[in-house]
N, C-alpha and C positions, 0 to 999 in steps of 0.2 A: 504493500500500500504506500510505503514511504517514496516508493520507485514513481510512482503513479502522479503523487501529488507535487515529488520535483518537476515529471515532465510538464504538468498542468499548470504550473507555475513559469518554467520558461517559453510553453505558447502565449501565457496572458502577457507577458513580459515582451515576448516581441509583437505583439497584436498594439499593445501599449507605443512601442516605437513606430508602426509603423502610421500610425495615428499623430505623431505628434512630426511628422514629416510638413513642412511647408510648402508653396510654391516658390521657385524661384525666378525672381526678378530679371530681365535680359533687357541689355539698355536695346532701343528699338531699332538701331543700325545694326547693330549684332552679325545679321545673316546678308547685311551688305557687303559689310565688310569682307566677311569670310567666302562669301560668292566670286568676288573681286580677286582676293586673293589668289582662289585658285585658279581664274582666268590666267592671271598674269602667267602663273607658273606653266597653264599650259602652253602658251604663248612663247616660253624662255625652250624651253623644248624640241624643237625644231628640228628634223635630221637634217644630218649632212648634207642626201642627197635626195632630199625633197623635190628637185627641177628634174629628174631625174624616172619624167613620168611613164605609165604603161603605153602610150604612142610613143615615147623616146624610146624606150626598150624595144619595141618591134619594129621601129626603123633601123636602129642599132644590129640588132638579130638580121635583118635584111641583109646591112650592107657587108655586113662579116659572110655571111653567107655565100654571096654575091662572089667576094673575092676569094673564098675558099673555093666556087667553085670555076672561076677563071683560071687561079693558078692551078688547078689539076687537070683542065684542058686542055693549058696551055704547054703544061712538061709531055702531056699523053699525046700528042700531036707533034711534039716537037722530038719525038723520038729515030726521024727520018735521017737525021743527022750525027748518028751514035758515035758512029767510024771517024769522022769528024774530029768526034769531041774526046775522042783517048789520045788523036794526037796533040791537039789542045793541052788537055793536063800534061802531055811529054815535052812541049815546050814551055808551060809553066812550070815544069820540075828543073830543066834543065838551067833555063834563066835563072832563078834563084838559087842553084846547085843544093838542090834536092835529093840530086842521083851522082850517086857517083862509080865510080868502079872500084876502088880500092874499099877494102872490109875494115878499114882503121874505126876503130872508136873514137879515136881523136881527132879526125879531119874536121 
């Protein structure tokens, strides 16, 4: 019974408090204020690459496109000339002595 009349005791207890609660007073700008605020803050936030719109993005994506697929036309096409181009590289080894005949390490 003693168990009973503690708890009966601490519900009147806080039934008491919560009765003796007031309203609280808010000066009347209050929630201008703080509306304000968090404008501002959203406003200071800005990314980086905000100009950086979904039409720039797929103009962008175009023109990379574009030229990835000229330059691979343009080596697959330009294959006629192979014979060409190894004597090419044998004259650019030679001029900068690339090639040599002797097996020196130190040359």
């Amino acid at each position: 019974m003693k168990n009973k009349e503690h708890i009966n005791k601490q519900v009147e207890d806080t039934f008491k408090v919560l009765d003796a609660i007031e309203k609280v007073e808010v000066n009347h700008f209050f929630e201008h204020k703080v509306l304000q605020r968090l404008n501002t803050e959203k406003e200071k936030k800005k990314s980086v690459f905000f100009w950086f719109t979904p039409q720039l993005q797929l103009a962008t994506l175009c023109v990379v496109l574009l030229l990835n697929f000229g330059t691979i036309f343009y080596v697959f096409n330009n294959t006629t000339n192979s014979s060409n181009s190894i004597s090419d590289i044998e004259a650019f080894a030679q001029e900068y002595s690339l090639q040599t005949s002797s097996t020196s390490i130190l040359n």
